[in-house]
C-alpha positions as CSV (number, residue, x, y, z in Angstrom):
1,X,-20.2,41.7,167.2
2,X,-21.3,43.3,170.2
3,X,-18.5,44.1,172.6
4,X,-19.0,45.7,175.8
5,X,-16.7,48.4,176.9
6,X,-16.4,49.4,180.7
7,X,-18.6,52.6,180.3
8,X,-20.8,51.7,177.3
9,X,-22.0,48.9,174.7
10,X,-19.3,49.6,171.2
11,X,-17.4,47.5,169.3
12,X,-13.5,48.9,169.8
13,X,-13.0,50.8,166.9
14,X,-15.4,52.5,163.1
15,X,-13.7,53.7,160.3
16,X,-12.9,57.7,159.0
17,X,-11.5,57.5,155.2
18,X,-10.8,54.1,156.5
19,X,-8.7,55.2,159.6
20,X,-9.9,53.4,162.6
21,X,-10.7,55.7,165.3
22,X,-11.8,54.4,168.5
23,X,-14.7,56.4,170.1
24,X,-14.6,58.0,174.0
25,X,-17.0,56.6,176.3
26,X,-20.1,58.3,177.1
27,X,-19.9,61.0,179.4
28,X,-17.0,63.2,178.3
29,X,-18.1,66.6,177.9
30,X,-20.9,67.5,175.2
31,X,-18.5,69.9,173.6
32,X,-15.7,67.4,172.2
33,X,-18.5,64.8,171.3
34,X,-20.0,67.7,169.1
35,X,-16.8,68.4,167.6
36,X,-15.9,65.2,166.8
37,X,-19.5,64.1,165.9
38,X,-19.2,66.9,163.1
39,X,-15.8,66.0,162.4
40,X,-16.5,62.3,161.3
41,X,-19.7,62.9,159.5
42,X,-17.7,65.6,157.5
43,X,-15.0,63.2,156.5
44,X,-17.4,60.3,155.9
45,X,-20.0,62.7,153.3
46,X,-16.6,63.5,151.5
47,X,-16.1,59.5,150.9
48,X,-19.6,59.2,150.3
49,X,-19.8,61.9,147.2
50,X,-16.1,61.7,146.2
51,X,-16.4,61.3,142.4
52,X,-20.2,62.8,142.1
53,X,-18.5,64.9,139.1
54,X,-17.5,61.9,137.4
55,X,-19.6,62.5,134.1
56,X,-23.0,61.8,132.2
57,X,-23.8,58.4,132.4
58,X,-24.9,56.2,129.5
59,X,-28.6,54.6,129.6
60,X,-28.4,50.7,128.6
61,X,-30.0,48.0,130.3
62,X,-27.8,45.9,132.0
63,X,-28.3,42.1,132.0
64,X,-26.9,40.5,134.9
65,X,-29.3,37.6,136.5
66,X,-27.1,38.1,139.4
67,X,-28.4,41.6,140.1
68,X,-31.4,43.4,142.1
69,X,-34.0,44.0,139.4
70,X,-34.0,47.6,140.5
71,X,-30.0,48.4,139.9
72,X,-30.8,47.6,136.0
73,X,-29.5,51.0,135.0
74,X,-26.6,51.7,137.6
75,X,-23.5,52.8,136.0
76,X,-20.3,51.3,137.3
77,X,-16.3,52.5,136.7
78,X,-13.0,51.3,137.2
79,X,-10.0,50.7,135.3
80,X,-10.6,46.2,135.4
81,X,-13.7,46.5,134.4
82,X,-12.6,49.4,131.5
83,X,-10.0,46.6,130.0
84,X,-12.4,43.5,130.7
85,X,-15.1,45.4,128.9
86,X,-12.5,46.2,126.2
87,X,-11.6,42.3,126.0
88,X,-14.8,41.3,125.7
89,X,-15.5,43.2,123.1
90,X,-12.9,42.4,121.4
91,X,-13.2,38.8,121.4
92,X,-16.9,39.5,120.5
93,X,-15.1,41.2,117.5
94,X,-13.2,38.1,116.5
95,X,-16.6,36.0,117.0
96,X,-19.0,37.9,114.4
97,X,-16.0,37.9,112.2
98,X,-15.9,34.1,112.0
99,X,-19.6,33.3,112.2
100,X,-19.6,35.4,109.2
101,X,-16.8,32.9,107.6
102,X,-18.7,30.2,108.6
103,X,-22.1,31.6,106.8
104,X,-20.4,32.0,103.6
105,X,-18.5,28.9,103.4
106,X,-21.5,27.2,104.8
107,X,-23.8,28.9,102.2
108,X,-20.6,28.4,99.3
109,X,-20.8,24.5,100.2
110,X,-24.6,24.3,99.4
111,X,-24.6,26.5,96.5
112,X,-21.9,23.8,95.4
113,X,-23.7,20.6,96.5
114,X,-26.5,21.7,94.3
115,X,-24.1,22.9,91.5
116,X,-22.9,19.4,91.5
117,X,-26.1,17.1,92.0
118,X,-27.5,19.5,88.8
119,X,-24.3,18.1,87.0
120,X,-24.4,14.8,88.2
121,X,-28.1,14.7,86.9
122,X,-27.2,16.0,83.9
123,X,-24.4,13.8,82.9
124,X,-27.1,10.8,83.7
125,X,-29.6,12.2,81.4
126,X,-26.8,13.0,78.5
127,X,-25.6,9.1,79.2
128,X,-29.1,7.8,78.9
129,X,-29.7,9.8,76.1
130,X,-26.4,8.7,74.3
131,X,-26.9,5.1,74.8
132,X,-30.1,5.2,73.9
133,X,-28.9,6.9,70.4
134,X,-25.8,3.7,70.3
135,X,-28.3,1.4,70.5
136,X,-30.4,3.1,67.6
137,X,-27.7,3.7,65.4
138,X,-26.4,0.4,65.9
139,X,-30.1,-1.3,65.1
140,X,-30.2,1.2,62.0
141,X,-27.0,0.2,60.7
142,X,-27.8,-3.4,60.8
143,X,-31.0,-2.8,59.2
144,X,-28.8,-1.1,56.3
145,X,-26.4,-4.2,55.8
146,X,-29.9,-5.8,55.1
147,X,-30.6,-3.6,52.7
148,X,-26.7,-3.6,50.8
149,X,-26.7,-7.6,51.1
150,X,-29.9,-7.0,49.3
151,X,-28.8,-4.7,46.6
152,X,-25.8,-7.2,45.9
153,X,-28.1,-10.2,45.4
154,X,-30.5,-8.4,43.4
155,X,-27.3,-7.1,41.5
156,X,-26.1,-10.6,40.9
157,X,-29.3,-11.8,39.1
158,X,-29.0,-8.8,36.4
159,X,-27.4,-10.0,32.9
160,X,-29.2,-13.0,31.1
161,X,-32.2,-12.4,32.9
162,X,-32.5,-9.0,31.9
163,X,-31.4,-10.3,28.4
164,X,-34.5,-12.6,28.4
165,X,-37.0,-10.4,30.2
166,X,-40.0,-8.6,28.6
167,X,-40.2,-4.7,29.1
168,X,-42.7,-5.2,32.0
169,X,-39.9,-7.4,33.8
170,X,-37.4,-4.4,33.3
171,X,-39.6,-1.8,34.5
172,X,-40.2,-3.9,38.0
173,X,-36.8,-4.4,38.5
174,X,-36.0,-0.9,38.2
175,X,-38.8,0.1,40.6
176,X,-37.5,-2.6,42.9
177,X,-34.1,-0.9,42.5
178,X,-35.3,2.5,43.8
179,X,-37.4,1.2,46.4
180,X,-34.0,-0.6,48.1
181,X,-31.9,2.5,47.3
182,X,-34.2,5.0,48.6
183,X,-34.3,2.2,52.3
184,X,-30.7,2.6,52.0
185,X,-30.2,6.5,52.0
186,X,-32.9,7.0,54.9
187,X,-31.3,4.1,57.3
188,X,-27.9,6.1,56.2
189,X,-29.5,9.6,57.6
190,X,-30.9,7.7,60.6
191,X,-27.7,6.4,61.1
192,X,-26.1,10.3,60.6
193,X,-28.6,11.7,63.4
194,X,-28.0,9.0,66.2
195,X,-24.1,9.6,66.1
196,X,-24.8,12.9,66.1
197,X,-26.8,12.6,69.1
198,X,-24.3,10.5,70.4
199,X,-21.5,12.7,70.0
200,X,-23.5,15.7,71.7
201,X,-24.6,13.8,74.5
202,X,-20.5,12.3,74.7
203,X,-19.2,16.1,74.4
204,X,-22.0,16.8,78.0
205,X,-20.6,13.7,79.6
206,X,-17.0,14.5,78.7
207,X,-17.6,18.2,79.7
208,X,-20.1,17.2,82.9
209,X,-17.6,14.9,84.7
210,X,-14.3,17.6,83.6
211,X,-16.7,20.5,85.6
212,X,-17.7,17.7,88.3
213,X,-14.2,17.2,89.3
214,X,-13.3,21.0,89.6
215,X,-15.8,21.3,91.4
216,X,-15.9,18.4,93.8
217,X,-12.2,19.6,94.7
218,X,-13.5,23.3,95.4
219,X,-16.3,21.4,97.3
220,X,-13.7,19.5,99.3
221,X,-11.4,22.7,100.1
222,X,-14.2,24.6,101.1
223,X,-15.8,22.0,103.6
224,X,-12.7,22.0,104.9
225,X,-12.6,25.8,105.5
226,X,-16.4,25.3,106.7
227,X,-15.3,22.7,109.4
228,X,-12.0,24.2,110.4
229,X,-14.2,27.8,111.0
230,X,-16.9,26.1,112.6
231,X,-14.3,25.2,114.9
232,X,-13.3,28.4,115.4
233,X,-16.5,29.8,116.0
234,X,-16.9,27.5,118.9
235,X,-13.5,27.9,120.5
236,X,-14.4,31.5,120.0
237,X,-17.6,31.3,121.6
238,X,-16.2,29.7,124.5
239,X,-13.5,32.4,124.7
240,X,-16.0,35.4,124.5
241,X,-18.2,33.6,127.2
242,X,-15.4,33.6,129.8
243,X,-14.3,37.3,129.0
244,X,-18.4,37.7,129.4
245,X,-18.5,36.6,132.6
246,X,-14.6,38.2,133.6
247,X,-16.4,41.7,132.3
248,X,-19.5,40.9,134.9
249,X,-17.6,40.1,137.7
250,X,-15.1,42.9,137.1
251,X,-18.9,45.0,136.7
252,X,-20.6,43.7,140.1
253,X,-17.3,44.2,142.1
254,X,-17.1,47.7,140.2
255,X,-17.6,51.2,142.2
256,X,-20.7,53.0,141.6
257,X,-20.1,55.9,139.1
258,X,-20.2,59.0,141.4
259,X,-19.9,57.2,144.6
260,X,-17.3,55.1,147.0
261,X,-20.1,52.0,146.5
262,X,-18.8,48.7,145.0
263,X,-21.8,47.8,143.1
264,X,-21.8,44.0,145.0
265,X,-22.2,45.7,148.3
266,X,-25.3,47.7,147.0
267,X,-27.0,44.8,145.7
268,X,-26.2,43.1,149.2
269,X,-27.8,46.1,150.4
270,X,-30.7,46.5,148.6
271,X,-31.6,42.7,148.7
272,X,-31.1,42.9,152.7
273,X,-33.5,45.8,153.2
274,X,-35.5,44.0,150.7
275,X,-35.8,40.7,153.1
276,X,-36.3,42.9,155.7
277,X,-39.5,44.9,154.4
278,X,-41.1,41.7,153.6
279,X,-40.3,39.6,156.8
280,X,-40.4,42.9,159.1
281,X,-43.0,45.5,157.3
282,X,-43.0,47.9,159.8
283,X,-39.2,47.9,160.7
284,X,-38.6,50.9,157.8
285,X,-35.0,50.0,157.2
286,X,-33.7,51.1,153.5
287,X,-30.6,49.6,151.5
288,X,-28.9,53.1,152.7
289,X,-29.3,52.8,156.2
290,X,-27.4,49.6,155.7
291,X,-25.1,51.6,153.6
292,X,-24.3,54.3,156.4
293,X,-23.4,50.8,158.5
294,X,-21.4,49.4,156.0
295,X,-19.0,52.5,155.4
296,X,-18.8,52.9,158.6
297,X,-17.7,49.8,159.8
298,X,-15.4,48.6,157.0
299,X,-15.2,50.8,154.0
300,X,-17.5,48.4,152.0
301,X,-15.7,45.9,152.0
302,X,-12.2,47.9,151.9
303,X,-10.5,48.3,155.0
304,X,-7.2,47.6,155.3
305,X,-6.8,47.1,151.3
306,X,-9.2,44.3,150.9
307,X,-11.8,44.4,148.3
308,X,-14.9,42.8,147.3
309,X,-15.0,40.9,144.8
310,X,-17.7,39.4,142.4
311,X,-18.9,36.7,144.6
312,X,-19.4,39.0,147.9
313,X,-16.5,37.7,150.0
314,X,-13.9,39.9,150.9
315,X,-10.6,39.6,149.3
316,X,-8.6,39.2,152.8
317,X,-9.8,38.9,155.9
318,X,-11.1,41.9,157.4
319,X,-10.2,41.6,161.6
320,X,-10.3,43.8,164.1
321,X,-8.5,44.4,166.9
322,X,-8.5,42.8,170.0
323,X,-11.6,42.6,172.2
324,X,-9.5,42.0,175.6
325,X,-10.1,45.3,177.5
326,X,-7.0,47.7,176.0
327,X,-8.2,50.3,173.5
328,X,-11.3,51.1,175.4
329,X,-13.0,47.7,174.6
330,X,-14.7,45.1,177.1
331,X,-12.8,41.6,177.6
332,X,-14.4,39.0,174.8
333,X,-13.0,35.5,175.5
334,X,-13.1,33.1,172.2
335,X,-16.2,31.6,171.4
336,X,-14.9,30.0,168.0
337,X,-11.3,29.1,168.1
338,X,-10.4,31.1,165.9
339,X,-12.2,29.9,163.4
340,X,-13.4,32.9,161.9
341,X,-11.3,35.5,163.6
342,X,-7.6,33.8,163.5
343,X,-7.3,34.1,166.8
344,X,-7.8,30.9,169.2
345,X,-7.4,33.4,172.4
346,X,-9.4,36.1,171.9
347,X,-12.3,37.3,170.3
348,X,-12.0,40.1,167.5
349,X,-15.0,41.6,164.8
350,X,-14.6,40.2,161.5
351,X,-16.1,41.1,158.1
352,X,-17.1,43.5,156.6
353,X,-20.5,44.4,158.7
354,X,-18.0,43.7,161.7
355,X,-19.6,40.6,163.7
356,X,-18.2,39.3,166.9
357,X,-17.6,35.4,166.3
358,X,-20.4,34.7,169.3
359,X,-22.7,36.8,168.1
360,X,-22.4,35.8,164.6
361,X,-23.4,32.3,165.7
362,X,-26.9,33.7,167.1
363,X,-27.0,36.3,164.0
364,X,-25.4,34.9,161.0
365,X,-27.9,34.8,158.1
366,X,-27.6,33.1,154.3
367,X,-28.3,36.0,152.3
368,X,-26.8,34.8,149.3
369,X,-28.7,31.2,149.3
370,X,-25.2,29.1,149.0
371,X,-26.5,27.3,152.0
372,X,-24.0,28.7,154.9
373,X,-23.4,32.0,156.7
374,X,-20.4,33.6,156.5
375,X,-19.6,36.8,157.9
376,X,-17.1,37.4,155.6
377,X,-19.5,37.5,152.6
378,X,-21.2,41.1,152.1
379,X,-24.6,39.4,151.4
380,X,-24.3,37.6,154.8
381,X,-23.1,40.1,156.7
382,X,-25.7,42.8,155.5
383,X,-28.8,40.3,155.7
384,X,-27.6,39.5,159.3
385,X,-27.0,43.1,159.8
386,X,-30.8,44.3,158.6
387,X,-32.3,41.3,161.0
388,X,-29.9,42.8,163.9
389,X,-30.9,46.7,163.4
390,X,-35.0,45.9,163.0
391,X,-34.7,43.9,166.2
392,X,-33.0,46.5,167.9
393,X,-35.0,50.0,166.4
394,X,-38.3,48.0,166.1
395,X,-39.7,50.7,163.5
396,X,-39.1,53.4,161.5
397,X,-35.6,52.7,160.8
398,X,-36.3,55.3,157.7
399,X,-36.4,58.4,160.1
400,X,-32.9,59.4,161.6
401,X,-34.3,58.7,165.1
402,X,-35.1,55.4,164.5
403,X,-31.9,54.3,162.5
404,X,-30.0,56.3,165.0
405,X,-31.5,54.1,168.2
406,X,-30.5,51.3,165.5
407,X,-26.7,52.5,165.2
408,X,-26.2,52.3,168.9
409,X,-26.2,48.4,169.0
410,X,-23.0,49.0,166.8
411,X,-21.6,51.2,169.2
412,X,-22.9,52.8,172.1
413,X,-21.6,55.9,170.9
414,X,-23.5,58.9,169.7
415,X,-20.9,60.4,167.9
416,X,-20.9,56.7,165.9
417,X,-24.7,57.1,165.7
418,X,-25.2,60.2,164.4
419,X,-22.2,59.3,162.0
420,X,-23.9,56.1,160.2
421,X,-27.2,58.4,160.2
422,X,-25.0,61.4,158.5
423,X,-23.2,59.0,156.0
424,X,-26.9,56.9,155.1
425,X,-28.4,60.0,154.4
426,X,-25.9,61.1,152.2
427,X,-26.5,57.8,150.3
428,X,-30.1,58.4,150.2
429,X,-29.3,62.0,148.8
430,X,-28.1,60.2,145.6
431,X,-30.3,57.6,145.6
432,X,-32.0,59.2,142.4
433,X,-28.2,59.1,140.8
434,X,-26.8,56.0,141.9
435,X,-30.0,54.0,141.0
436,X,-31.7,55.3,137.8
437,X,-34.8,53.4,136.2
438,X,-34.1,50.9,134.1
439,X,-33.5,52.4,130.6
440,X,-35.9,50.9,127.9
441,X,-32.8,51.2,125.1
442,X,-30.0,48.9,124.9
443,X,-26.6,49.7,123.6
444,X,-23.4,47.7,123.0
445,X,-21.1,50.7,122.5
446,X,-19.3,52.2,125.7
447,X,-19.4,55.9,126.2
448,X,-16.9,58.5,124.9
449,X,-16.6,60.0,128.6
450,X,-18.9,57.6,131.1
451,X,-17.6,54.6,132.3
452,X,-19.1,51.3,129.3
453,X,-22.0,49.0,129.8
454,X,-22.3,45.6,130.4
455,X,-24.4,44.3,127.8
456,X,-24.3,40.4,127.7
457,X,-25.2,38.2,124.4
458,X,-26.8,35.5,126.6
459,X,-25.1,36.7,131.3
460,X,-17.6,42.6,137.0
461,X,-14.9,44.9,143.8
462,X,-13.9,48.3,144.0
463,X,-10.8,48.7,142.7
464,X,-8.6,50.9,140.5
465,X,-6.3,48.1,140.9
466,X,-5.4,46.1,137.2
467,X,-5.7,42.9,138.7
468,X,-8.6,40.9,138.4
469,X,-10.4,40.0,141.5
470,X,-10.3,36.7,142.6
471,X,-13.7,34.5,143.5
472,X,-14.0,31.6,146.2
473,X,-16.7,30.1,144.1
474,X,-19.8,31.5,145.9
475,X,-22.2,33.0,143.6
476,X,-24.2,36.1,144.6
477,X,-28.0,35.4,144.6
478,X,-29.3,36.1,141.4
């Protein structure tokens, strides 16, 4: 990182609007430093507020694990995360829609299942009740062929015998008469009311199983439509996950509203300074000092047209020029084979914090816990950045002397100093703006004007650029 010119300790070139401008050694006259000094730190506040006018933003708490606890409420824009946010909600559309399918067929299905077990019971009960009836007609109408075969005998023994018989034997076979007739016409009305209770209970068991198969059909098609949209609902839910986590990682990678910030590197950022202040108390340094660093050196993340994306890493390679004298640079032999700078000759800064491969291998940190330090990954680089500048300003790297003694490890240059100290307090100017409280109301609708929230059911670089950013499968801490 640390490449020694002739005349002073810089690196060989820092970014203006992401022009690379390599500074004059110390000791040209105090006029031109001045100049230029005001020059770059005007050119670097107009990156840093471009876009302040961009709107009112909308208060929603934003839940993304991934995230600083304290960048809750920041507002992000830009036209990925506009159409990711769109799809999501889309599909989140198409996912209430059929979970409401699902709860009416679901709820249709049991209403019928308990339509249907009523019936079933019902046709039981009329089938007990009907052959209970058969069997007490059939017992009354035997009783009542007793009672004819009776009739007929008695009948048979009428003629002499009446002939012969007194008045008293006359009058007890008359009685004897009536007594069989009246048996007769009550096992006839018994007989009457059981087939009537049979046919009742037949017409319920005809009419039961008729209703029974209706409905077991409409039970059938609409398990079906319960299955097929149960289905649905969890292709659906897969479906709204991934444009969930396409609309977070098109949010983390996402400039801050009102500022050139991709919202990954102010996490990296804040998390850094955050290490720092509790392994290093008294050092001072704030997530905008590392800020006023990070523009300088590479844009965020963006010189050159690379990006950051959602994981931290830097789209392409971010390189810089030759360390082997030209350019106003001290001679850096390799130190890593290329490795990490694509070139096995000579040693060049890489990433977006702008290490030297050697010194990378002393100061390389893990600031995103994946288990390996890569200076290519914002979280790295800013962690090993924050270590670097409190070793080198010692304390109070929150006062512009301080983080300017800081700056000059960078670059020996105090028109480069005074730069990163112009461009982090510009940051720390907006601080208020860029990183509102946590709101304590939640929305799920975007703004008319702001750029929309990211409000997750369960969990999105800079760039105005449609295509999505691509990961390497590093995860930022969360």
């Amino acid at each position: 990182m640390l490449a020694r010119t002739k005349s002073s300790r810089k690196r060989g070139l820092f970014l203006v609007d992401d022009v690379p401008v390599a500074p004059r050694p110390i000791g040209h006259s105090r006029l031109r430093n001045r100049v230029l000094a005001v020059l770059l730190s005007l050119a670097a506040l107009v990156g840093v507020l471009s876009g302040a006018d961009a709107g009112a933003q909308e208060s929603v708490v934003i839940d993304d694990p991934r995230l600083d606890p304290s960048l809750a409420g920041v507002q992000v824009d830009s036209a990925g995360y506009r159409e990711a946010y769109a799809a999501w909600r889309a599909a989140s559309g198409r996912l209430a829609d059929a979970r409401s399918r699902l709860a009416r067929a679901t709820a249709e299905a049991e209403e019928m299942t308990g339509e249907r077990d009523r019936l079933e019971a019902e046709r039981a009960e009329a089938q007990a009740r009907g052959d209970a009836a058969r069997a007490e007609r059939d017992r009354r109408r035997s009783s009542l062929k007793a009672v004819a075969v009776a009739q007929y005998v008695q009948g048979r023994g009428e003629g002499t015998d009446a002939l012969f018989s007194g008045a008293a034997e006359a009058s007890q076979i008359a009685r004897q008469e009536s007594m069989v007739g009246d048996v007769a016409e009550r096992r006839t009305a018994q007989v009457r009311a059981a087939q009537a209770v049979i046919d009742e209970a037949d017409g319920v068991v005809e009419r039961d199983t008729e209703l029974l198969g209706d409905l077991e059909q409409r039970l059938a098609d609409t398990i079906e439509i319960r299955e097929r949209t149960r289905s649905e609902v969890k292709g659906l839910e897969s479906s709204v996950n991934e444009a969930r986590r396409s609309a977070a990682d098109w949010r983390i990678a996402a400039n801050v509203t009102g500022s050139d910030l991709p919202l990954v590197a102010l996490d990296a950022y804040v998390k850094a300074a955050g290490r720092m202040a509790a392994e290093q108390p008294a050092c001072g340094l704030r997530w905008w000092g590392l800020a006023g660093i990070g523009k300088v050196e590479s844009g965020h993340g963006t010189y050159g047209g690379a990006r950051l994306t959602s994981s931290g890493v830097t789209s392409q390679p971010i390189i810089g020029i030759p360390l082997d004298g030209n350019n106003q640079t001290a001679v850096v032999g390799d130190t890593d084979g290329g490795a990490l700078d694509n070139d096995p000759t000579i040693d060049r800064a890489v990433g977006p914090m702008q290490f030297i491969p050697g010194s990378w291998r002393t100061l390389g940190r893990d600031g995103n816990g994946d288990g390996r330090a890569d200076p290519h990954n914002i979280y790295d680089a800013a962690l090993a950045a924050a270590g670097l500048l409190c070793r080198a300003g010692g304390a109070g790297l929150d006062t512009d002397p301080g983080l300017r003694q800081a700056a000059l490890v960078y670059n020996a240059s105090a028109a480069y100093a005074d730069l990163v100290v112009r461009t982090a307090r510009a940051y720390q100017a907006q601080e208020a703006a860029l990183i509102p409280p946590p709101p304590t109301t939640t929305t799920t609708e975007p703004p008319a004007e702001a750029p929309p929230p990211f409000v997750p059911p369960e969990l999105a670089p800079t760039t105005p650029d449609p295509t999505p950013p691509t990961t390497t499968g590093e995860a930022p801490p969360g």
